[in-house]
C-alpha positions as protocol buffer text, in pm:
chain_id: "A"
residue {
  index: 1
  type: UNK
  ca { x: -794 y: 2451 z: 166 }
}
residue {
  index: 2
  type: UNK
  ca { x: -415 y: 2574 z: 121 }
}
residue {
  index: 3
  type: UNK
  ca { x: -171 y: 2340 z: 44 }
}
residue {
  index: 4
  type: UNK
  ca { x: 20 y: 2298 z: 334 }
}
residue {
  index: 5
  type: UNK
  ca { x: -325 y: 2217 z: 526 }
}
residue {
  index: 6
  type: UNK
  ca { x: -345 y: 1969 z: 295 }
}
residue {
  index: 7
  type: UNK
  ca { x: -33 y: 1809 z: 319 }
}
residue {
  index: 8
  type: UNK
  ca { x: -49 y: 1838 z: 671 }
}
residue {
  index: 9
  type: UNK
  ca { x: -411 y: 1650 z: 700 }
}
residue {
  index: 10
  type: UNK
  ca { x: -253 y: 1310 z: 453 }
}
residue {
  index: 11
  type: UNK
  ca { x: 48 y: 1335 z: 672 }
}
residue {
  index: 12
  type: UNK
  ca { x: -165 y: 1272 z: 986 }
}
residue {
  index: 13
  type: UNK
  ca { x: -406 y: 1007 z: 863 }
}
residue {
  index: 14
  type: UNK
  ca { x: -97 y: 804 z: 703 }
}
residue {
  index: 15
  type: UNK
  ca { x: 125 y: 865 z: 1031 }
}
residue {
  index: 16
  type: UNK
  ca { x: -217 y: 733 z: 1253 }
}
residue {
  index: 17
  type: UNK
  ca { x: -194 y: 445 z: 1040 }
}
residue {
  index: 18
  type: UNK
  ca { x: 173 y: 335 z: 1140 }
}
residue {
  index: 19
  type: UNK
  ca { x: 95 y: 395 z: 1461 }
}
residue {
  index: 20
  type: UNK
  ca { x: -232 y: 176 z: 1440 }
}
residue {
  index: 21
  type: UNK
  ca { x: 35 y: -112 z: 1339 }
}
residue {
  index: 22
  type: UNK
  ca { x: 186 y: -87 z: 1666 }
}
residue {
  index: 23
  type: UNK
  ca { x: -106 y: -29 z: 1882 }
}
residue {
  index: 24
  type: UNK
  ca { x: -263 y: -373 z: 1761 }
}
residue {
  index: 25
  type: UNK
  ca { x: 67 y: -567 z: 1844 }
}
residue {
  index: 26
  type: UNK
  ca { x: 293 y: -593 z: 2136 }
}
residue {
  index: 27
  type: UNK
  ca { x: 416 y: -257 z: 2247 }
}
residue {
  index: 28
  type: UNK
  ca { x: 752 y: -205 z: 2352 }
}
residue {
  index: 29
  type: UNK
  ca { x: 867 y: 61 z: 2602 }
}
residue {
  index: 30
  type: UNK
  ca { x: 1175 y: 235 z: 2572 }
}
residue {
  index: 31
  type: UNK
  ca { x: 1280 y: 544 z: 2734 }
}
residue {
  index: 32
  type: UNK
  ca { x: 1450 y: 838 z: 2677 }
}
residue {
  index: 33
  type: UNK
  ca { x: 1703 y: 1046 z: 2882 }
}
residue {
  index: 34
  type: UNK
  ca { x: 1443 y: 1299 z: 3043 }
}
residue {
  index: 35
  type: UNK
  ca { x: 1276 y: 962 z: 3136 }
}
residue {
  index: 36
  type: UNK
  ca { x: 954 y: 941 z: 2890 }
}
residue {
  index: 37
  type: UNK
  ca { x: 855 y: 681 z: 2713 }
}
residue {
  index: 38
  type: UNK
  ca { x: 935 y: 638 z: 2364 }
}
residue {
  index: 39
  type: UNK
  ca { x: 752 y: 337 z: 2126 }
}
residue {
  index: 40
  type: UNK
  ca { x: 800 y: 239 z: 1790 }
}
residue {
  index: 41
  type: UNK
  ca { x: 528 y: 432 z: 1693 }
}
residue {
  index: 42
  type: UNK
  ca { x: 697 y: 785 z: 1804 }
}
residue {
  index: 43
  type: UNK
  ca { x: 936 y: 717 z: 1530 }
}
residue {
  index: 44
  type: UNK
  ca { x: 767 y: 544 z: 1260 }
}
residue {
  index: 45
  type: UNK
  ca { x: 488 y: 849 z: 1243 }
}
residue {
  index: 46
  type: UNK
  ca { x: 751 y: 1104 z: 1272 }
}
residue {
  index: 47
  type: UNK
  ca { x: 983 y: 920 z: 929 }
}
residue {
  index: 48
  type: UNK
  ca { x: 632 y: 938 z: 786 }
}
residue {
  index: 49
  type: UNK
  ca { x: 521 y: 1315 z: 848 }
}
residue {
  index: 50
  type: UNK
  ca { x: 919 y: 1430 z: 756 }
}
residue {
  index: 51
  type: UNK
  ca { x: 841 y: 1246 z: 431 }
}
residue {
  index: 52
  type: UNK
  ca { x: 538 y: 1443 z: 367 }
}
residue {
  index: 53
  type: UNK
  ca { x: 657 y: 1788 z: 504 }
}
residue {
  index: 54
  type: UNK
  ca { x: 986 y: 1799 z: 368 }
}
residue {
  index: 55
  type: UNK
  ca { x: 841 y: 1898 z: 28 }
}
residue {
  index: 56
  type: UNK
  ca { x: 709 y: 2204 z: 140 }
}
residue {
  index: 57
  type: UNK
  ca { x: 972 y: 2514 z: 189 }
}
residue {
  index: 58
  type: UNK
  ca { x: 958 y: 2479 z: 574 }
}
residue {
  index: 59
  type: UNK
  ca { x: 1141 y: 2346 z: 847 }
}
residue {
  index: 60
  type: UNK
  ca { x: 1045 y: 2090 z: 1086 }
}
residue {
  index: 61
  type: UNK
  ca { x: 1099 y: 2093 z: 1456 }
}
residue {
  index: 62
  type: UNK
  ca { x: 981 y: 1753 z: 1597 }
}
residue {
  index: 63
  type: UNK
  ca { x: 980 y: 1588 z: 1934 }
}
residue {
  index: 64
  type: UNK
  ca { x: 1157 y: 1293 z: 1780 }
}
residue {
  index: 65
  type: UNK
  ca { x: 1408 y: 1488 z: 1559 }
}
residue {
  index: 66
  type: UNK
  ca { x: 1726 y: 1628 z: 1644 }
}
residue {
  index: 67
  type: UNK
  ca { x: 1659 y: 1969 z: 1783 }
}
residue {
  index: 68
  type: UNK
  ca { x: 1852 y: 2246 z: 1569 }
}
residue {
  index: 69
  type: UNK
  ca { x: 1982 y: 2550 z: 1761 }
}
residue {
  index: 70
  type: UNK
  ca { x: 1841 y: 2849 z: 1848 }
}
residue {
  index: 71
  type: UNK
  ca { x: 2151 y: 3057 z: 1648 }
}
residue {
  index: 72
  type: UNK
  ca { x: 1942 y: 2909 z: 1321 }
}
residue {
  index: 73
  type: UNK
  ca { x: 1634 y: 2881 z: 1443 }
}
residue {
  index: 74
  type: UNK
  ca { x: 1582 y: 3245 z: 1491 }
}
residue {
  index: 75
  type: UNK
  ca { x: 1595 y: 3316 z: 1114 }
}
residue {
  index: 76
  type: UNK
  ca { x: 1317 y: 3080 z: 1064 }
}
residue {
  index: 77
  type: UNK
  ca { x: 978 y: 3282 z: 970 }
}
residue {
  index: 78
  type: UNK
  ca { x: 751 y: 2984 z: 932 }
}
residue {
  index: 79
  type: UNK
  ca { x: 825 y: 2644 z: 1056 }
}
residue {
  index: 80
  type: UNK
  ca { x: 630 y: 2346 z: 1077 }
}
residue {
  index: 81
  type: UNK
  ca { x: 612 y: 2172 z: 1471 }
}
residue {
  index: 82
  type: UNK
  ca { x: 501 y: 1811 z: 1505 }
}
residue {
  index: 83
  type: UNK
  ca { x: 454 y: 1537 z: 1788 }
}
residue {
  index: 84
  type: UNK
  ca { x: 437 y: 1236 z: 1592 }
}
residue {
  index: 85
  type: UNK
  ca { x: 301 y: 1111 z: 1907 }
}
residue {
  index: 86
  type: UNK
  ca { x: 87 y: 1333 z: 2187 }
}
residue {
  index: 87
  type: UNK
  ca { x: 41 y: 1156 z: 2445 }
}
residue {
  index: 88
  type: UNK
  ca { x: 262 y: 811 z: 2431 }
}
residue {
  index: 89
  type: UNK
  ca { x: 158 y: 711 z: 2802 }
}
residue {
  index: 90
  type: UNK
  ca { x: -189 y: 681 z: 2670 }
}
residue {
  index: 91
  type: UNK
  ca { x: -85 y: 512 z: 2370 }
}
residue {
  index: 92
  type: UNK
  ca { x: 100 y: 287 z: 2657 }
}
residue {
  index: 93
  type: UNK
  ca { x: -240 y: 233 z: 2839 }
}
residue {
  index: 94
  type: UNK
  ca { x: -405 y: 167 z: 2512 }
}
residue {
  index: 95
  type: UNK
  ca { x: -670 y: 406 z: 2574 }
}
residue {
  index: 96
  type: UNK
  ca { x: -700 y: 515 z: 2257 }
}
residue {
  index: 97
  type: UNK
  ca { x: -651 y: 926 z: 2423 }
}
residue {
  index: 98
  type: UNK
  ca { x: -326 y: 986 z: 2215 }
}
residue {
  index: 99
  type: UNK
  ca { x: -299 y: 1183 z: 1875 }
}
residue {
  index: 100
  type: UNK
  ca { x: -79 y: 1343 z: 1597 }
}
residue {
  index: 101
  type: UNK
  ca { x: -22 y: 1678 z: 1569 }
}
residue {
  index: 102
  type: UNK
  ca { x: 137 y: 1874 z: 1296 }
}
residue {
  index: 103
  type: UNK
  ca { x: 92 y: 2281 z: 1311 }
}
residue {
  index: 104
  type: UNK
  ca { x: 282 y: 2530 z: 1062 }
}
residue {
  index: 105
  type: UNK
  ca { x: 374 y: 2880 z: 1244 }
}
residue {
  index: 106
  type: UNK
  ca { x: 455 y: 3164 z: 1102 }
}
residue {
  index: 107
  type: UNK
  ca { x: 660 y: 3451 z: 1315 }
}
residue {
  index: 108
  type: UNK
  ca { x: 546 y: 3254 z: 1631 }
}
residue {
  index: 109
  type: UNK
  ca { x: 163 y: 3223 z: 1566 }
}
residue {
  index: 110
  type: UNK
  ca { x: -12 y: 2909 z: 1500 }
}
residue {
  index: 111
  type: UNK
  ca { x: -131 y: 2945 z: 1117 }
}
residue {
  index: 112
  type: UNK
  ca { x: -267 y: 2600 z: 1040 }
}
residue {
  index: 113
  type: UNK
  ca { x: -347 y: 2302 z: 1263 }
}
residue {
  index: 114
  type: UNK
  ca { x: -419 y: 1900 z: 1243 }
}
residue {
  index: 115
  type: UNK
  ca { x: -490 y: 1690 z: 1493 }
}
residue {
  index: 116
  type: UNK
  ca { x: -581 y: 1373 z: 1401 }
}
residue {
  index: 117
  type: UNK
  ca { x: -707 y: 1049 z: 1662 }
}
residue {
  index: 118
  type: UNK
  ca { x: -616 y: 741 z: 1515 }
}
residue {
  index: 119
  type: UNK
  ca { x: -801 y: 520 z: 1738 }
}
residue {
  index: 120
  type: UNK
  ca { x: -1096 y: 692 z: 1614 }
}
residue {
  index: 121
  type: UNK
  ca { x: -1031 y: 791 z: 1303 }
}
residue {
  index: 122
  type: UNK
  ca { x: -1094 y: 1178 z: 1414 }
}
residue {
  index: 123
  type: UNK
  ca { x: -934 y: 1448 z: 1242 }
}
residue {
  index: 124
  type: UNK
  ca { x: -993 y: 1821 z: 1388 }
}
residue {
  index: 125
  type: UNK
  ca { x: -818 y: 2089 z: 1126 }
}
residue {
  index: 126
  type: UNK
  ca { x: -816 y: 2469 z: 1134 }
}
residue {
  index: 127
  type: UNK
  ca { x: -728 y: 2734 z: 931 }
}
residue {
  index: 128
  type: UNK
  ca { x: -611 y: 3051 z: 1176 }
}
residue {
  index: 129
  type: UNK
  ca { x: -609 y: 3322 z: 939 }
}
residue {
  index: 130
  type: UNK
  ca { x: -976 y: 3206 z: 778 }
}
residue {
  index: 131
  type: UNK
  ca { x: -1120 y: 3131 z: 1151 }
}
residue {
  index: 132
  type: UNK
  ca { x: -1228 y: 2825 z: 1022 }
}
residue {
  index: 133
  type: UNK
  ca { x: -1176 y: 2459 z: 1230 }
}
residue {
  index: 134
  type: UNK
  ca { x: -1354 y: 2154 z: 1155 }
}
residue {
  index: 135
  type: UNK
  ca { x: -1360 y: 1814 z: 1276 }
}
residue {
  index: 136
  type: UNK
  ca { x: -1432 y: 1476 z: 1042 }
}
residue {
  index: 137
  type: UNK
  ca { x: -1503 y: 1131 z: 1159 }
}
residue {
  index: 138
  type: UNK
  ca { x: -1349 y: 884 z: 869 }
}
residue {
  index: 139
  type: UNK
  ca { x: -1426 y: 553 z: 772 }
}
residue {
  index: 140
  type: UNK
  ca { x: -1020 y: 473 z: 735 }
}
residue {
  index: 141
  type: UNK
  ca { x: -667 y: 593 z: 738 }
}
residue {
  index: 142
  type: UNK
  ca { x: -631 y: 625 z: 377 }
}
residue {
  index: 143
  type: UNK
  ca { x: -930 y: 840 z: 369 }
}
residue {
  index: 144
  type: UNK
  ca { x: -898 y: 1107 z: 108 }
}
residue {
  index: 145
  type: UNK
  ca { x: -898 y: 1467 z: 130 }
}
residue {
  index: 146
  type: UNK
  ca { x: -1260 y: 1456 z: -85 }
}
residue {
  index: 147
  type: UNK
  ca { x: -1345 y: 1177 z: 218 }
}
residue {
  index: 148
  type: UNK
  ca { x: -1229 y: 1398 z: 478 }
}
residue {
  index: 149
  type: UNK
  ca { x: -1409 y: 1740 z: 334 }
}
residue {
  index: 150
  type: UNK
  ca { x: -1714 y: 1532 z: 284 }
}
residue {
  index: 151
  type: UNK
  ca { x: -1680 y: 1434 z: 631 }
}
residue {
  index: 152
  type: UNK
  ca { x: -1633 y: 1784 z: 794 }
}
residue {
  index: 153
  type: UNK
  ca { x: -1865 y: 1990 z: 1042 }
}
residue {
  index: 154
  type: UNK
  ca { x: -1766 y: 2294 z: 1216 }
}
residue {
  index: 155
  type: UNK
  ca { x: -1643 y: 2307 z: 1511 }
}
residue {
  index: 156
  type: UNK
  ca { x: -1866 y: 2567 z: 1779 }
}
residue {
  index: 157
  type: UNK
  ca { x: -1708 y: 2650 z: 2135 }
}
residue {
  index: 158
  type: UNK
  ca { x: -1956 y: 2732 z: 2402 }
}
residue {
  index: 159
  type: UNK
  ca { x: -2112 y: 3104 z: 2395 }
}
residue {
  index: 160
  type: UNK
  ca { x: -2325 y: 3094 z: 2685 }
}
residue {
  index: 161
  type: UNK
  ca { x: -2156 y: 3152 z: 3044 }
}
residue {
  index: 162
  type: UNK
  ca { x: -2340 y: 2972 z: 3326 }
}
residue {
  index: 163
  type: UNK
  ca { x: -2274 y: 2856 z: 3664 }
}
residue {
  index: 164
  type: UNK
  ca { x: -2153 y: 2539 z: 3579 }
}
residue {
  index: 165
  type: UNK
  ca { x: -1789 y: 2542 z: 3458 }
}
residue {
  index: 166
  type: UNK
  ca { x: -1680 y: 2234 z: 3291 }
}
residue {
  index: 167
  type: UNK
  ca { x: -1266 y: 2207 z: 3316 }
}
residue {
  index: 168
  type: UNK
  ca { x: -1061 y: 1990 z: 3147 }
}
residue {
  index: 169
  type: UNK
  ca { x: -787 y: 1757 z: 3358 }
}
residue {
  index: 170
  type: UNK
  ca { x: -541 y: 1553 z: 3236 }
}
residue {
  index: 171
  type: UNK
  ca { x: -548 y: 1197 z: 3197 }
}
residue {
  index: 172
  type: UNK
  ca { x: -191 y: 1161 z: 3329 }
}
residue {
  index: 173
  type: UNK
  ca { x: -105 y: 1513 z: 3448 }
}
residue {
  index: 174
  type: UNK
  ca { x: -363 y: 1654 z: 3698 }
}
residue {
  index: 175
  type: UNK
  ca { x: -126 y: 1841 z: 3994 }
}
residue {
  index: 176
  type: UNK
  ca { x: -225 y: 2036 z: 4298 }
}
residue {
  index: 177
  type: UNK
  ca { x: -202 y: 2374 z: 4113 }
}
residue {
  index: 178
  type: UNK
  ca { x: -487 y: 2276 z: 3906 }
}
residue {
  index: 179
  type: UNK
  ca { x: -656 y: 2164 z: 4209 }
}
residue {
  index: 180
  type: UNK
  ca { x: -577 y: 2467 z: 4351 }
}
residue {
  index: 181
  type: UNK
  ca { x: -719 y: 2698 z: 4081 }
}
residue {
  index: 182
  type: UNK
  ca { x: -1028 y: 2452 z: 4048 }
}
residue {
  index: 183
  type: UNK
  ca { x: -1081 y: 2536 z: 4414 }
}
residue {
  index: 184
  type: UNK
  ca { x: -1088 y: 2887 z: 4313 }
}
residue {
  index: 185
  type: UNK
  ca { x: -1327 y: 2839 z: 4092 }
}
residue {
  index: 186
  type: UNK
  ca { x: -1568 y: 2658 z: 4351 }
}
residue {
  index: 187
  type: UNK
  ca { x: -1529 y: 2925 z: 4618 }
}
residue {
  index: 188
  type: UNK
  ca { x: -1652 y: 3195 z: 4393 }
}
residue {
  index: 189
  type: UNK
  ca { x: -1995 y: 2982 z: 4394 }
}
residue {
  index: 190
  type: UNK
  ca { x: -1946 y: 2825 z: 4042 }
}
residue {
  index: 191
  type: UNK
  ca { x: -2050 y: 2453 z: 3997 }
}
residue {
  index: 192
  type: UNK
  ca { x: -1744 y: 2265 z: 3860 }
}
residue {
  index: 193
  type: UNK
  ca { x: -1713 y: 1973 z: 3670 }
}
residue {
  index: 194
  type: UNK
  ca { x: -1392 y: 1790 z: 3558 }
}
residue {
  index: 195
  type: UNK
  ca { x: -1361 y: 1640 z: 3192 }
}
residue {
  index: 196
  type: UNK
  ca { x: -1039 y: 1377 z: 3186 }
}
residue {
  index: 197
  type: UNK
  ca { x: -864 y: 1422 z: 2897 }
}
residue {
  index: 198
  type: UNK
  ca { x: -532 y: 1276 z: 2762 }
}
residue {
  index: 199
  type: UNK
  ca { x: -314 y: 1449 z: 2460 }
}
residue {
  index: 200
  type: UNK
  ca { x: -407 y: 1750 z: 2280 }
}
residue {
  index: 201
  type: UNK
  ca { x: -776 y: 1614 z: 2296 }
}
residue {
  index: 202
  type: UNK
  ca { x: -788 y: 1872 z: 2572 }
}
residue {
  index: 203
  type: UNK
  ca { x: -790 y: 2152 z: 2315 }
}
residue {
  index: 204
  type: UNK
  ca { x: -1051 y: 2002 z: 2140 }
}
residue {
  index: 205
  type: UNK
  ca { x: -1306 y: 1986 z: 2357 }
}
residue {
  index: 206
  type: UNK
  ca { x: -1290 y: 2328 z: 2447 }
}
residue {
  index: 207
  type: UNK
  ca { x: -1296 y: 2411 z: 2060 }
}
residue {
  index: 208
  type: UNK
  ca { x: -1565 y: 2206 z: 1976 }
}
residue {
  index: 209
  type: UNK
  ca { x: -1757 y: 2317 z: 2280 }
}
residue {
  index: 210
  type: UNK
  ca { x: -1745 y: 2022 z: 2529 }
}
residue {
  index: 211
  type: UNK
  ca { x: -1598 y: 2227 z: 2790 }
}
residue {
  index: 212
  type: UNK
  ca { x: -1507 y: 2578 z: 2939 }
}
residue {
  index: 213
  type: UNK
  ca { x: -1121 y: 2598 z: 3008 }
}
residue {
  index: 214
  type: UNK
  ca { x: -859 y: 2418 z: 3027 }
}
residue {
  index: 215
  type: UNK
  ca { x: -601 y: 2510 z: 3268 }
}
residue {
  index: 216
  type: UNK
  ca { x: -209 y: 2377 z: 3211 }
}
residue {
  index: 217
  type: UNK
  ca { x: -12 y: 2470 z: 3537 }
}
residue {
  index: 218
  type: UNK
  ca { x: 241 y: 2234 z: 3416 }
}
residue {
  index: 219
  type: UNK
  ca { x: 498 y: 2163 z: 3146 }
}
residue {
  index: 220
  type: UNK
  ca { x: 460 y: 2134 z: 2822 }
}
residue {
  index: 221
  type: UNK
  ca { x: 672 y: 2182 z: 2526 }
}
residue {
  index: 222
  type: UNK
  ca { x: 563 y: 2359 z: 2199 }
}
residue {
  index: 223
  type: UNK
  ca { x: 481 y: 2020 z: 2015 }
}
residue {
  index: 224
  type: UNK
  ca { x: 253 y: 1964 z: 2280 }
}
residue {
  index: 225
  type: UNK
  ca { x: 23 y: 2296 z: 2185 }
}
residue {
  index: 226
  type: UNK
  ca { x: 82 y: 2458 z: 1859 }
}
residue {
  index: 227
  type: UNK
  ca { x: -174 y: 2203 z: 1634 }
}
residue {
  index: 228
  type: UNK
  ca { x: -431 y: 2259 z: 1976 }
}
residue {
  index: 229
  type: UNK
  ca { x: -375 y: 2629 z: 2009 }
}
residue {
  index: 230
  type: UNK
  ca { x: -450 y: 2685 z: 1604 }
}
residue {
  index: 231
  type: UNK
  ca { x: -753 y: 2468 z: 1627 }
}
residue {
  index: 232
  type: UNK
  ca { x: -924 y: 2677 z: 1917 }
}
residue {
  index: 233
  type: UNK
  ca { x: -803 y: 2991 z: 1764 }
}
residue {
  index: 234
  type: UNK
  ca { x: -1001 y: 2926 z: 1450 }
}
residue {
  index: 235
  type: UNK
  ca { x: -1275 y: 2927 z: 1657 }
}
residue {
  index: 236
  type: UNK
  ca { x: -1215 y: 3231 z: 1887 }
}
residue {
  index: 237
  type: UNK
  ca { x: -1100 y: 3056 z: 2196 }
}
residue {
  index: 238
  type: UNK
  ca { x: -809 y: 3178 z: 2375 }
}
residue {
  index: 239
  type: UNK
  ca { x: -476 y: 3023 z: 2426 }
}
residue {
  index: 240
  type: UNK
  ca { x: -291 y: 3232 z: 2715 }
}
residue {
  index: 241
  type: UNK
  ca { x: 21 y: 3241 z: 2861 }
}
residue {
  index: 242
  type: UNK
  ca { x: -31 y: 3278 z: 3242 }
}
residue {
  index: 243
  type: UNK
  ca { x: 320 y: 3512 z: 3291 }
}
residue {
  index: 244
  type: UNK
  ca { x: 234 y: 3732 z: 2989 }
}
residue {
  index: 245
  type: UNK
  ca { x: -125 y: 3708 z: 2955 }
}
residue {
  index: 246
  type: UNK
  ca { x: -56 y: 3731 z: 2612 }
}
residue {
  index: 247
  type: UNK
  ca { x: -100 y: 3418 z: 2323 }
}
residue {
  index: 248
  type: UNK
  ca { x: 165 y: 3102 z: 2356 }
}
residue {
  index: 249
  type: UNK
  ca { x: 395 y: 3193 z: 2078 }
}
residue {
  index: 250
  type: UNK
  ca { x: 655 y: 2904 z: 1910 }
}
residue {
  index: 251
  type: UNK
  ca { x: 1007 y: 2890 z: 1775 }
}
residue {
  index: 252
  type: UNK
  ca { x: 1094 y: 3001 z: 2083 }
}
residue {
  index: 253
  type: UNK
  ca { x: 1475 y: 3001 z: 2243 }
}
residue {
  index: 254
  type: UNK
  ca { x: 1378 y: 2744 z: 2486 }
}
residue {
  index: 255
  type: UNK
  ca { x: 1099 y: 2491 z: 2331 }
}
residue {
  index: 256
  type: UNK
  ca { x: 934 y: 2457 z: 2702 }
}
residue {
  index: 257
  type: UNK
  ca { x: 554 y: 2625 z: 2746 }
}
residue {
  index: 258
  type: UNK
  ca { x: 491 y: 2829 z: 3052 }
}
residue {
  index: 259
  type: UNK
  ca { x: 153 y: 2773 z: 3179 }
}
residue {
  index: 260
  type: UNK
  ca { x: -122 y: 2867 z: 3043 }
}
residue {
  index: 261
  type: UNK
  ca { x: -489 y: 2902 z: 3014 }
}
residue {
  index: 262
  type: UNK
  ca { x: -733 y: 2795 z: 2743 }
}
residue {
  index: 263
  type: UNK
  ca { x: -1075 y: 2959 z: 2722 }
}
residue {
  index: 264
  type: UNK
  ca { x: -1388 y: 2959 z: 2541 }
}
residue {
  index: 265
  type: UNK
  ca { x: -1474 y: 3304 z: 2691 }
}
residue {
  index: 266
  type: UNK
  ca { x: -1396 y: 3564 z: 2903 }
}
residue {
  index: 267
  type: UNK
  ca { x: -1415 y: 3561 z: 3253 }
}
């Protein structure tokens, strides 16, 4: 495991901590200009994964950091991106459906990955290059990296097409494109079956083989994918930008996803 995977995994588990501390107590709402919500544990997880990534030689674009312009930006060949918090209207609802992602990118491609669950204790991690993603259930937070490689089983996305596509929907999100394109599906004859999802969870469960595709016809911003899109391209499932047809790519000019498709297969 590389060092900056490593980093990146205590990062997450110490960050899901803090924002266990908040979960269990009384949540307060705040909100920010573009109208989503923003909780205590947004910032205390993001102070705590700066702390840890800031001794690497990369820079940090965050949700909850200032965003640095594009005129500096552009000279940046690997980068780390972060949502301290994925998914804070499920961390509202106190479903337990939110996470912490960290990725590092490297001219635009997802190289590593972490997604970790803290209601759960989950961790999913992937190394891009290696084609290797794993997921570990811990007993705690301060699990250690031996806990978490002792843990670990690799992840397997489904090989096998059949009639039955399972999609994944979001918890919060689900709009009438995607019920448009699941209507698709249905009139070429295939069964279809909708997983709910909140967070980057989606991702997972097409990585770890729980279901089919995942269609986004919606916005996201690059904080959002890049820890999802690393851990499903360990694995050989595709991440696709519905204009280009081409991979998501990060560091972008404008931080905002187009839509996109993820796949465990071709269709």
């Amino acid at each position: 495991m590389k060092d900056s995977l490593e980093i990146a995994i205590q990062a997450s588990l110490k960050a899901g901590k803090a924002i266990m501390e908040v979960y269990n107590s009384v949540i307060e709402v705040e909100y920010k200009d573009d109208k989503s919500p923003l909780t205590a544990a947004d910032q205390k997880s993001n102070d705590i994964i700066n702390k840890f990534l800031k001794d690497t030689a990369y820079p940090i674009i965050s949700e909850e950091n200032k965003q640095i312009s594009y005129a500096v930006r552009k000279s940046w060949q690997t980068c780390w991106i972060v949502d301290p918090v994925d998914g804070t209207k499920e961390f509202i609802k106190r479903n337990g459906e939110f996470t912490v992602n960290i990725a590092l990118v490297r001219d635009g491609k997802p190289a590593y990955g972490v997604i970790y669950v803290p209601a759960t204790k989950t961790l999913f991690y992937a190394n891009v290059n290696q084609k290797e993603a794993f997921k570990a259930i811990v007993d705690s937070h301060d699990a250690t990296l031996s806990d978490v490689l002792a843990a670990s089983k690799p992840l397997q996305p489904k090989q096998n097409k059949t009639n039955l596509i399972e999609v994944v929907g979001s918890r919060s999100h689900m709009n009438q494109a995607t019920l448009d394109y699941i209507a698709t599906l249905k009139n070429k004859g295939k069964t279809v079956e909708v997983v709910s999802k909140g967070s980057s969870l989606k991702f997972c469960l097409v990585a770890e083989g729980l279901a089919d595709i995942y269609p986004r016809f919606a916005p996201t911003m690059e904080w959002d994918t890049a820890a999802g899109q690393a851990i499903c391209e360990a694995v050989g499932v595709t991440v696709i930008n519905q204009d280009t047809k081409t991979p998501l790519l990060y560091n972008k000019e404008n931080l905002l996803n187009p839509w996109f498709m993820v796949s465990s297969y071709e269709r």
